[in-house]
Backbone bond lengths (Angstrom), bond angles and torsions (degrees), N, CA, C in turn:
res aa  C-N    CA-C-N  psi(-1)  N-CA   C-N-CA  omega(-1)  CA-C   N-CA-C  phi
1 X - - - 1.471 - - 1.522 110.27 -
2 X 1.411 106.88 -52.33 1.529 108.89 -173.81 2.183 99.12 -96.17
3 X 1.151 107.29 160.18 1.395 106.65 -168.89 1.303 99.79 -110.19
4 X 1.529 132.84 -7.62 1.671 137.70 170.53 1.361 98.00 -172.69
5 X 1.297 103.84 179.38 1.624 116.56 -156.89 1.100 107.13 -85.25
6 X 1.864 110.26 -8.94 1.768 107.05 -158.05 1.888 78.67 -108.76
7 X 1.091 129.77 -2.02 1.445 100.59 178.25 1.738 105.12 -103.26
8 X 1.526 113.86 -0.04 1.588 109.75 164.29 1.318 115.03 -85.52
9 X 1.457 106.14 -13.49 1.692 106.84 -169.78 1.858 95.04 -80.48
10 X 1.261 114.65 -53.45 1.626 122.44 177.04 1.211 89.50 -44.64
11 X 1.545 147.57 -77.11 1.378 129.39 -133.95 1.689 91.63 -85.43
12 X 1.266 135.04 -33.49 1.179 123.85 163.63 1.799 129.01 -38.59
13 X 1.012 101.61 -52.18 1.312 136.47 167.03 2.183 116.94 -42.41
14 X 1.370 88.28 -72.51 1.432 119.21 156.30 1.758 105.38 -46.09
15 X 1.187 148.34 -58.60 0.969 157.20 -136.52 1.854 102.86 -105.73
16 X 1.227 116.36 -58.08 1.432 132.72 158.54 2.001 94.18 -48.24
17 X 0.723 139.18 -46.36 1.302 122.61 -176.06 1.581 136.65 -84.06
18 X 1.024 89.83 -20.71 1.445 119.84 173.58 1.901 112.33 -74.73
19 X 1.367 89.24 -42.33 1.916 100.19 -178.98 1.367 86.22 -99.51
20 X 1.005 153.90 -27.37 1.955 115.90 154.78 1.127 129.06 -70.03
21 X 1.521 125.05 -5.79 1.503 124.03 151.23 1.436 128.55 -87.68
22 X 1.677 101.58 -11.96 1.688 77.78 151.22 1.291 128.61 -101.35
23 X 1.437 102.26 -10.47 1.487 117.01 165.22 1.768 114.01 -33.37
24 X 1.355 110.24 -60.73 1.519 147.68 -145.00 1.398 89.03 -96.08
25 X 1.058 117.00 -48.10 1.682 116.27 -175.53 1.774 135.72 -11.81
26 X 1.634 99.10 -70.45 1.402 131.35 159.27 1.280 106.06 -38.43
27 X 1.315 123.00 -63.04 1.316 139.10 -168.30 1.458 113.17 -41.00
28 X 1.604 93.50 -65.93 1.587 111.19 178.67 1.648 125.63 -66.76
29 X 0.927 93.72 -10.95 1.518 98.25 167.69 1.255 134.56 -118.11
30 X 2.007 112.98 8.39 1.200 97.90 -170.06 1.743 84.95 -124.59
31 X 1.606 110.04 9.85 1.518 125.79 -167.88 1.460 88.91 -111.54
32 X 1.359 121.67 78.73 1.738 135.38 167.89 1.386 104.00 -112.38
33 X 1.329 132.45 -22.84 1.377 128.08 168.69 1.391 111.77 90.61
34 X 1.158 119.11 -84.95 1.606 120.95 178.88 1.376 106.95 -117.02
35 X 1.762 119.18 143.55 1.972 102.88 170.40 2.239 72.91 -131.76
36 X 1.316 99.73 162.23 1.095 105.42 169.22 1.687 111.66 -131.95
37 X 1.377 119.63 146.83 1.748 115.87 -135.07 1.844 91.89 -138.05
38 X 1.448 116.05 147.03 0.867 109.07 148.91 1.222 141.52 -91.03
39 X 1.767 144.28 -151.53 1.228 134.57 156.43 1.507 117.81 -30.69
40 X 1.511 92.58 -68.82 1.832 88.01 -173.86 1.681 116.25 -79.81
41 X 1.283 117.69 13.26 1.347 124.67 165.61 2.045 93.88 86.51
42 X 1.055 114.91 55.29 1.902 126.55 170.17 1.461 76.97 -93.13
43 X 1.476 108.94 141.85 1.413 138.46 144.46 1.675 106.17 -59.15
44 X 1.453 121.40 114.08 1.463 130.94 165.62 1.162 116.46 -142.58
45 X 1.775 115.89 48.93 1.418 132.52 -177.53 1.844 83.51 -94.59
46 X 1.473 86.35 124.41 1.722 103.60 171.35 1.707 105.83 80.87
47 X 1.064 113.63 11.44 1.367 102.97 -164.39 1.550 129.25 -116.14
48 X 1.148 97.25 -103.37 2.173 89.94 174.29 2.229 91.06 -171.90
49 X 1.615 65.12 128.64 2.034 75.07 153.08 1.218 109.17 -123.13
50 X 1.382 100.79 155.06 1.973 108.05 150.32 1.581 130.57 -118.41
51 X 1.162 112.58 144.86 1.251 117.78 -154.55 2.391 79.53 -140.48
52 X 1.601 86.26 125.47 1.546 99.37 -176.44 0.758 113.68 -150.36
53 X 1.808 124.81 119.79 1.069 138.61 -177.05 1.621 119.95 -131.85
54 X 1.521 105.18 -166.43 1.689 116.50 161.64 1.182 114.16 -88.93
55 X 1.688 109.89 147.65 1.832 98.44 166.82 1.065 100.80 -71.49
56 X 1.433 156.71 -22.87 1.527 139.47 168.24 1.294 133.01 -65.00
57 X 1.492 105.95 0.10 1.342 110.25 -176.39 1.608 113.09 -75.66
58 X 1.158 105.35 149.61 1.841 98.76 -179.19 1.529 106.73 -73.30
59 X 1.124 136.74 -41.18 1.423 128.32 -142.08 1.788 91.08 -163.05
60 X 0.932 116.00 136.62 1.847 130.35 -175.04 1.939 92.93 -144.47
61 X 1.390 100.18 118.87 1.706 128.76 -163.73 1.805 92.83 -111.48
62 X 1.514 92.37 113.92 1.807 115.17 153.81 1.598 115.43 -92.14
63 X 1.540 113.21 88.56 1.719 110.55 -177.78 1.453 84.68 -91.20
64 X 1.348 96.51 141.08 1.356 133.17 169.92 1.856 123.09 -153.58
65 X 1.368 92.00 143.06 1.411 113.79 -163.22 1.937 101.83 -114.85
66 X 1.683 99.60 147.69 1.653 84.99 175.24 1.986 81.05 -143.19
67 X 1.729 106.31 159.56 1.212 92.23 -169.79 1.589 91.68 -144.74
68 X 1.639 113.94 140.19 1.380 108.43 -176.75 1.231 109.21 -90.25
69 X 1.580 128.94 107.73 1.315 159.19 173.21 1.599 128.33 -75.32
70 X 1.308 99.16 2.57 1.493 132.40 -179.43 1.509 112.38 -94.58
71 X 1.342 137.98 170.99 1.465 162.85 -174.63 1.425 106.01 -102.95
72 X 1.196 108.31 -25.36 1.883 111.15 164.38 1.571 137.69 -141.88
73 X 1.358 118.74 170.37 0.882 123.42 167.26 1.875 147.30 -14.64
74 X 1.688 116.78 65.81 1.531 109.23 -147.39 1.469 97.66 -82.64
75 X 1.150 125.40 165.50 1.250 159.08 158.32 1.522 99.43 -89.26
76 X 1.536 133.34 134.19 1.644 115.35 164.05 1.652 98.85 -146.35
77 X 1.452 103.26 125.38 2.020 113.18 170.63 1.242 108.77 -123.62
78 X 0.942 88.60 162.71 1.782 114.42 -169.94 1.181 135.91 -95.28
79 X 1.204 150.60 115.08 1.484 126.82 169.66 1.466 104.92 -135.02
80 X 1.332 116.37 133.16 1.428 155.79 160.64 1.799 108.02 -43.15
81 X 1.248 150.74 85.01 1.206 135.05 146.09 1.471 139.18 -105.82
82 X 1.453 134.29 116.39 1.184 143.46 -113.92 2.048 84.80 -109.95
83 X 1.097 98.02 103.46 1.942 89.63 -168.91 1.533 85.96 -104.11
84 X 1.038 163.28 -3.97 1.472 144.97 -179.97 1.964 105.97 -175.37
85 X 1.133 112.66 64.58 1.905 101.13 177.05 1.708 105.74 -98.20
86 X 1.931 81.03 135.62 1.536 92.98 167.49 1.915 116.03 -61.37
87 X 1.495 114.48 146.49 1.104 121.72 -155.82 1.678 84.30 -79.28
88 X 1.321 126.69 159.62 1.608 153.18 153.78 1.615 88.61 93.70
89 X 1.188 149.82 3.45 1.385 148.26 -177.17 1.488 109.97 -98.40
90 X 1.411 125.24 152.36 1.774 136.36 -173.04 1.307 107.45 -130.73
91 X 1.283 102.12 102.47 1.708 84.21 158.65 1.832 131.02 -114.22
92 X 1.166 122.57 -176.75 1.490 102.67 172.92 1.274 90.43 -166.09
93 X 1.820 122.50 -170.53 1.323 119.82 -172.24 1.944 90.04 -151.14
94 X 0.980 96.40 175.75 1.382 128.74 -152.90 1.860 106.31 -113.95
95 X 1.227 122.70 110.76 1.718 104.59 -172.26 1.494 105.73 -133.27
96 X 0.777 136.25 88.39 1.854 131.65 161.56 1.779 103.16 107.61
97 X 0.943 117.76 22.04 1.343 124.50 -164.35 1.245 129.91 112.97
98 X 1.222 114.27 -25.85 1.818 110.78 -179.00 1.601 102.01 -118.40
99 X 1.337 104.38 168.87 1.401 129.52 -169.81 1.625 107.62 -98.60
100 X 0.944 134.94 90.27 1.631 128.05 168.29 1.097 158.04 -47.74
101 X 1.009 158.45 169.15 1.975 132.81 179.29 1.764 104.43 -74.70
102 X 0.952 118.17 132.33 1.689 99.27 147.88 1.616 138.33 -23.69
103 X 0.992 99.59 -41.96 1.768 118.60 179.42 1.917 114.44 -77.03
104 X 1.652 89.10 13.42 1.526 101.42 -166.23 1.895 86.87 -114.98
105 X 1.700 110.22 113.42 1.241 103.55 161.90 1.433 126.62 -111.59
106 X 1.309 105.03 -14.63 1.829 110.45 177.37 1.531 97.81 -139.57
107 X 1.605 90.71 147.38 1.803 104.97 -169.20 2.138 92.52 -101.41
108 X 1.003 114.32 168.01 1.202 127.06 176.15 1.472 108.30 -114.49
109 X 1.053 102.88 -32.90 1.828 104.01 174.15 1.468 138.25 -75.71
110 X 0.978 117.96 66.84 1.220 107.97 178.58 1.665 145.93 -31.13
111 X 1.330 101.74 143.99 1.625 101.02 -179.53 1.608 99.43 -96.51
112 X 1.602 117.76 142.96 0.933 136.31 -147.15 2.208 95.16 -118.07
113 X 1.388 120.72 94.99 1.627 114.55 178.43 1.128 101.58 -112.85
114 X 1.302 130.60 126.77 1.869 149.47 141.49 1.564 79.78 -29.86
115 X 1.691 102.61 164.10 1.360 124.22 149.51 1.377 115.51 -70.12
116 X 1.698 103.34 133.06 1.296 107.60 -179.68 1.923 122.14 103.06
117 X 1.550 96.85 -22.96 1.277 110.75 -167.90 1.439 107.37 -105.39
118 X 1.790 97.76 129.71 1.596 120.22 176.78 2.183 110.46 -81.15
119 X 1.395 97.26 154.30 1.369 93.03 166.62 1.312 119.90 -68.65
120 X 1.789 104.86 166.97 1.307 107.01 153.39 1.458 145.52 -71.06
121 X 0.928 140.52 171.98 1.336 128.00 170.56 1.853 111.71 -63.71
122 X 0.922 99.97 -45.48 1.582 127.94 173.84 1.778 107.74 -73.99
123 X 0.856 124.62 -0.67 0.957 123.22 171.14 1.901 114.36 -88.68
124 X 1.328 111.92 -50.13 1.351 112.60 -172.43 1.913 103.22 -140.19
125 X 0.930 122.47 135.20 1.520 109.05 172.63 1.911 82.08 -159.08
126 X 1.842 111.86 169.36 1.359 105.46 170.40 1.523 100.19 -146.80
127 X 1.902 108.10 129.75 1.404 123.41 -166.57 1.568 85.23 -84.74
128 X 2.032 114.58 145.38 1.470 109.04 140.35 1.937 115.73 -141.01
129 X 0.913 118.09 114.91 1.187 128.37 172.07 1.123 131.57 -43.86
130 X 1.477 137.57 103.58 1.628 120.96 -170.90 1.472 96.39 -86.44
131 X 1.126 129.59 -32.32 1.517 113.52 179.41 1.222 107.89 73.92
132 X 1.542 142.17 19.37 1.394 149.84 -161.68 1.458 106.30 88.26
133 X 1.013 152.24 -53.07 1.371 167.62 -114.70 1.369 116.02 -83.54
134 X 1.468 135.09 97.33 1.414 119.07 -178.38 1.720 90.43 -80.25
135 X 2.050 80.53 163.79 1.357 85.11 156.67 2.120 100.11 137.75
136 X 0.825 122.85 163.96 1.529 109.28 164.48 1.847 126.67 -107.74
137 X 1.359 109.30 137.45 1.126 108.17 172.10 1.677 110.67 -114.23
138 X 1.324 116.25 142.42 1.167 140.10 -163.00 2.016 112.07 -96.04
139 X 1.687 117.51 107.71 1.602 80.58 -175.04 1.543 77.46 -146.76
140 X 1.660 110.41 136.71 1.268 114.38 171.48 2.064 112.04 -98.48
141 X 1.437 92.44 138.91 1.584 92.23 165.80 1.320 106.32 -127.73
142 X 1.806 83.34 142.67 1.674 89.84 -168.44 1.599 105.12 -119.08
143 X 1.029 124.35 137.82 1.349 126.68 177.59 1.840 112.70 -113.61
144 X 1.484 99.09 144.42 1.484 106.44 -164.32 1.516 94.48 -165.40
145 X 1.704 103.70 174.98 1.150 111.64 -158.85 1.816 94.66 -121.76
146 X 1.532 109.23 172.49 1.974 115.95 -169.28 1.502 92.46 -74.65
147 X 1.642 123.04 -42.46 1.299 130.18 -171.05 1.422 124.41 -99.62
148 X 1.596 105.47 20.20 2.067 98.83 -178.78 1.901 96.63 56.68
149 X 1.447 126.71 27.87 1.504 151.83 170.08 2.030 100.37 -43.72
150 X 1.734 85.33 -40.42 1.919 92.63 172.03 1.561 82.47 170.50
151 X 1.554 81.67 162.98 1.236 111.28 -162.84 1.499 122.20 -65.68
152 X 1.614 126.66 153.88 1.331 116.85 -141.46 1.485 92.25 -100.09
153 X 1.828 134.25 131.58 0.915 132.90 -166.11 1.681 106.26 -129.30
154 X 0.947 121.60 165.18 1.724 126.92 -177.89 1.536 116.18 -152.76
155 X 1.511 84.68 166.30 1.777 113.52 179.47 1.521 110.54 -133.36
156 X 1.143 97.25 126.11 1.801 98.84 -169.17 1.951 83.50 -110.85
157 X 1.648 94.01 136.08 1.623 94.34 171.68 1.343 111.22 -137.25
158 X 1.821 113.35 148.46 1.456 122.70 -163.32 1.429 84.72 -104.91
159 X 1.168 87.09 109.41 2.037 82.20 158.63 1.492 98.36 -99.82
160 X 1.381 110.90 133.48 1.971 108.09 -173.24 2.191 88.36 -142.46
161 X 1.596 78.70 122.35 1.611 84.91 157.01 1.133 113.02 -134.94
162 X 1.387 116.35 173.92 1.419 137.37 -163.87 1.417 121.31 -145.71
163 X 1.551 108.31 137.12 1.708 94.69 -169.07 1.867 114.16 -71.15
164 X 1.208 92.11 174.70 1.636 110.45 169.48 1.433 122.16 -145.52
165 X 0.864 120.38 170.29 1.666 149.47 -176.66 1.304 87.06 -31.36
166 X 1.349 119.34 -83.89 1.791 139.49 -164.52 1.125 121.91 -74.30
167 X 1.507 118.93 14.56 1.084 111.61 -166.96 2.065 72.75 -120.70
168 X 1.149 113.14 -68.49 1.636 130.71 155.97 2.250 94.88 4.97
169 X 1.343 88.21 -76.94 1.469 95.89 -160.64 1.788 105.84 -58.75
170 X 1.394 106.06 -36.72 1.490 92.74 -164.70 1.637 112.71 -85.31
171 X 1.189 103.65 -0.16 1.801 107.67 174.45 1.846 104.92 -97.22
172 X 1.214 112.82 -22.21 1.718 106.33 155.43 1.065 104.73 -54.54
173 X 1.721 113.54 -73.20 1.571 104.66 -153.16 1.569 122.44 -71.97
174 X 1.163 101.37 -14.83 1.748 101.49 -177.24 1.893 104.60 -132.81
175 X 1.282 80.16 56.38 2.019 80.19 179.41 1.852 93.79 -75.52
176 X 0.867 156.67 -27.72 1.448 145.32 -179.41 1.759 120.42 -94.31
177 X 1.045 118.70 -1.78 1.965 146.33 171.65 1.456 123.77 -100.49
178 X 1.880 102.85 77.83 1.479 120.56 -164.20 1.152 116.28 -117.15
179 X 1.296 157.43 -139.98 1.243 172.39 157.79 1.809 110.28 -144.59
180 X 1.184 88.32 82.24 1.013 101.29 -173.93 1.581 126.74 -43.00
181 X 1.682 110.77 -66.87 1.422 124.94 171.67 1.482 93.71 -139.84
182 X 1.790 108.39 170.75 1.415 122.85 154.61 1.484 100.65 -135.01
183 X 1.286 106.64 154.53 1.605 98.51 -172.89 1.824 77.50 -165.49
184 X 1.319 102.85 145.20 1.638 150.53 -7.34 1.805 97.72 -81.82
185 X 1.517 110.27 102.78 1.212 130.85 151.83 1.343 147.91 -104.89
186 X 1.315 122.34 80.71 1.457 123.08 46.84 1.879 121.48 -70.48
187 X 1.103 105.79 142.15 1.822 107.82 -161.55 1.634 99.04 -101.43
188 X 1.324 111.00 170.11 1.429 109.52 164.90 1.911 103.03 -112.54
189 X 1.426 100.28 -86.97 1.590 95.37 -174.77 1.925 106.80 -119.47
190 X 1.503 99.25 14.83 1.596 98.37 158.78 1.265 112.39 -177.02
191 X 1.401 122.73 156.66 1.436 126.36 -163.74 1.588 105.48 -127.22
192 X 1.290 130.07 125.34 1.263 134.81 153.81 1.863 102.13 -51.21
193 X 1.725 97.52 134.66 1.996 102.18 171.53 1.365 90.06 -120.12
194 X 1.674 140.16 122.18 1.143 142.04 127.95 1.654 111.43 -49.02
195 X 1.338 102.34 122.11 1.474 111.16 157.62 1.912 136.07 -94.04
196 X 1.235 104.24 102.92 1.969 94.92 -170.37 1.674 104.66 -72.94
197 X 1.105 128.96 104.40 1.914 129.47 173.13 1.103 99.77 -142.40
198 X 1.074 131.18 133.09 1.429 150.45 166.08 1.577 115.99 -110.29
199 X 1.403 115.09 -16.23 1.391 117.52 -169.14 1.513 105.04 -127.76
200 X 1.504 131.98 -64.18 1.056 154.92 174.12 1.433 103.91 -10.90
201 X 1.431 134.27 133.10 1.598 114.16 164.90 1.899 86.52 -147.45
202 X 1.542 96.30 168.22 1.680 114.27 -144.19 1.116 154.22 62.32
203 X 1.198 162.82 -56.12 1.349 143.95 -153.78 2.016 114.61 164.31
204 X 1.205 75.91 107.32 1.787 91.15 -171.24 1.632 116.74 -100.59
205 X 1.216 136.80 179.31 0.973 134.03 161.72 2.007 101.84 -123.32
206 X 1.769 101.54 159.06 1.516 94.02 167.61 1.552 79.64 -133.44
207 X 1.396 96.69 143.82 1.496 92.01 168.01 1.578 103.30 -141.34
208 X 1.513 105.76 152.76 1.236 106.94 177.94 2.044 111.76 -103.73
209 X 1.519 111.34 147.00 1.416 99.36 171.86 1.627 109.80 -143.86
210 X 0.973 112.91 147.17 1.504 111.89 -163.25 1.455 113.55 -76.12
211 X 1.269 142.77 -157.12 1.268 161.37 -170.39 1.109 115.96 -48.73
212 X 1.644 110.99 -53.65 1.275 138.42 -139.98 1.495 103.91 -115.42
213 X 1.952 105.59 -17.91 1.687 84.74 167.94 2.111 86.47 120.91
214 X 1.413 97.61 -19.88 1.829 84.50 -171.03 1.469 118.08 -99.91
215 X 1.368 117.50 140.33 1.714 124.12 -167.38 1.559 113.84 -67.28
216 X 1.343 122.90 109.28 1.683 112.94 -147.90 2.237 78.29 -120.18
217 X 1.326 113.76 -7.42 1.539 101.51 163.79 1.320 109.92 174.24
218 X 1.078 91.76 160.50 1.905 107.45 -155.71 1.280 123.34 -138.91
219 X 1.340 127.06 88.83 1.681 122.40 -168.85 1.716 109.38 -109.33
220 X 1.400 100.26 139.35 1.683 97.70 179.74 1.986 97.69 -90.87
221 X 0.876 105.39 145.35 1.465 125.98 -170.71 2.060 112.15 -142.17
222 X 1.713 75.99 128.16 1.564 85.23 172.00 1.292 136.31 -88.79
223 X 1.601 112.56 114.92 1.726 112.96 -160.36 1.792 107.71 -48.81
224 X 1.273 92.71 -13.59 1.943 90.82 -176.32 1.815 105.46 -61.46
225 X 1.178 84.51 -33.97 1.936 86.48 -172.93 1.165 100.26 -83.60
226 X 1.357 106.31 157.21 1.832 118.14 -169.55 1.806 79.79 -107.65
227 X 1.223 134.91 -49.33 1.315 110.13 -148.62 1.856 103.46 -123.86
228 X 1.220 113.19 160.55 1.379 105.59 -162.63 1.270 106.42 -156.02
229 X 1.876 129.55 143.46 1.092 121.85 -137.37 1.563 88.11 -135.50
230 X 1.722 104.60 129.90 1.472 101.76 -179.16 1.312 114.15 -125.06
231 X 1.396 120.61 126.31 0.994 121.40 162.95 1.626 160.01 -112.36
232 X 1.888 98.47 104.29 1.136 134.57 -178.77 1.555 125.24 -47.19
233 X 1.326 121.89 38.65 1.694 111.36 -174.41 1.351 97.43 -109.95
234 X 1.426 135.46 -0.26 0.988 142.44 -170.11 1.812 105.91 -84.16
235 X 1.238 100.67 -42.35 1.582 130.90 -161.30 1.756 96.82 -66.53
236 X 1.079 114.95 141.54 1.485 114.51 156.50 1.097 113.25 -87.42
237 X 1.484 123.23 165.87 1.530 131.11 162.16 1.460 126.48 -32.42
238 X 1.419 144.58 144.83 1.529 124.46 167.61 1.663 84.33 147.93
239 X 1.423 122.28 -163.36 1.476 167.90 -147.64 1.305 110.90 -135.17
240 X 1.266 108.36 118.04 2.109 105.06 -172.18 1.717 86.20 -151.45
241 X 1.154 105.52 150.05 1.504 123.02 173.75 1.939 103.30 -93.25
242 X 1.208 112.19 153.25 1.290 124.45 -168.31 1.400 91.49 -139.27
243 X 1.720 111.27 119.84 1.330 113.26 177.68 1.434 95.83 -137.94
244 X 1.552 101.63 139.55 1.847 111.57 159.53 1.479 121.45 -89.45
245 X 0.910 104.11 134.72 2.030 112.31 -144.99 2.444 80.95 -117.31
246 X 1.419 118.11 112.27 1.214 105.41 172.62 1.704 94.27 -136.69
247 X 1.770 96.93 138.17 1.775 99.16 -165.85 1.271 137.03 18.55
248 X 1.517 94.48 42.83 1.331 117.89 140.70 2.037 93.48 88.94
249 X 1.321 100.26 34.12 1.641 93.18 142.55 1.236 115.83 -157.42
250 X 1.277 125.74 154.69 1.769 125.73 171.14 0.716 131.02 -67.86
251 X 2.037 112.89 111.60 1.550 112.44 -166.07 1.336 110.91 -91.91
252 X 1.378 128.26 -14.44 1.440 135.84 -148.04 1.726 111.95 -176.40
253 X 1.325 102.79 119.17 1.365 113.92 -178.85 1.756 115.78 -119.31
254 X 1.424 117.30 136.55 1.058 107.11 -154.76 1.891 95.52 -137.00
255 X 1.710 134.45 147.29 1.261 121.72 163.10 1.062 117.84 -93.15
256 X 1.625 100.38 136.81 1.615 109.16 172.27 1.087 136.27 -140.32
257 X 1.557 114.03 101.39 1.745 129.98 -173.08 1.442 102.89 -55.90
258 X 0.970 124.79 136.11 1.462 146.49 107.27 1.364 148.66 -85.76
259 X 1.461 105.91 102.47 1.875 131.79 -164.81 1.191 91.79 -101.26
260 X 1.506 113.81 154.86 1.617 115.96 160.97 1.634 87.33 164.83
């Protein structure tokens, strides 16, 4: 069969190699470590999202999914890097349940996935604010493990807005009717609102709305007063948007932590 000893040793050889790749096979392909997913579950590990809105919009949402694609136990952290933001815009992200400061770029806590297992929704999502502002801002998140557990993979996302009609009209009519500051922000159980108007006269609303978009409080306020006193003991802990609401459109949107 064989014609010398060195051409049974090659097909021996040959044969041993062949059955450790299918051996190994499974292995290698189901040992990817981290994939990171969108809504409908698209592979965008290493890649690019878009996220497109109005500059009038209050709040423009990066959902993102990460899924352990590995044979064990991942560890997964986060870090925030800001590669191109339009100037007067905020953004921040969302990690294990709570909402964070902006000034927050890497979490210490890890999220904890079985093999096989995708995040929650609640687990990771990322808020960015145009604040009026066209234009695109650029922000990569990178996910990685405490121990190099697997290799560190990312999603770079364009949040890009663009003006409109209504956004157009309400910076004519109330270009001097802002929110100026809130302070002490982060707040405990109430926040001073400076008001900027120089022209404006009567009766405003400030209203506060949470994360998700819902009106959690609502005070009528007199444009005569520059400064205005809110009170937050009602509010739980978290990230809420603060908007001044005048004949009935939003001139000015502002963020506002509450720690305690």
């Amino acid at each position: 069969m064989f014609k010398n000893k060195n051409d049974m040793k090659k097909t021996l050889t040959l044969i041993l190699t062949i059955s450790l790749l299918i051996i190994f096979k499974p292995f290698v392909l189901y040992g990817q470590g981290l994939l990171i997913l969108d809504r409908a579950q698209n592979d965008l590990t290493n890649g690019e999202l878009i996220v497109a809105g109005y500059a009038s919009d209050q709040v423009l949402k990066a959902e993102i999914f990460f899924k352990n694609n590995d044979d064990e136990v991942l560890p997964v952290l986060l870090r925030k890097v800001e590669e191109d933001i339009l100037p007067g815009t905020i953004n921040y992200f969302c990690w294990n349940g709570s909402c964070l400061s902006d000034l927050v770029y890497e979490v210490d806590d890890p999220i904890i996935l079985s093999p096989g297992e995708i995040s929650t929704p609640d687990d990771f999502y990322a808020e960015y604010l145009p604040e009026g502002n066209t234009g695109t801002s650029v922000i990569k998140y990178e996910f990685f493990a405490p121990e190099d557990e697997f290799e560190k993979v990312y999603v770079t996302v364009n949040f890009i807005t663009e003006d409109d009609n209504s956004n157009n009209i309400t910076k004519a009519n109330f270009n001097n009717l802002s929110v100026e500051s809130i302070y002490p922000n982060p707040a405990n159980n109430f926040a001073i609102v400076e008001i900027s108007n120089t022209k404006q006269q009567g009766t405003a609303l400030l209203q506060v709305f949470s994360i998700a978009g819902s009106l959690v409080l609502e005070n009528h306020i007199d444009m005569a007063e520059k400064k205005h006193s809110l009170d937050l003991s009602a509010l739980n802990r978290g990230v809420y948007m603060l908007t001044l609401n005048f004949e009935g459109k939003s001139v000015s949107t502002r963020k506002l932590i509450i720690s305690r």
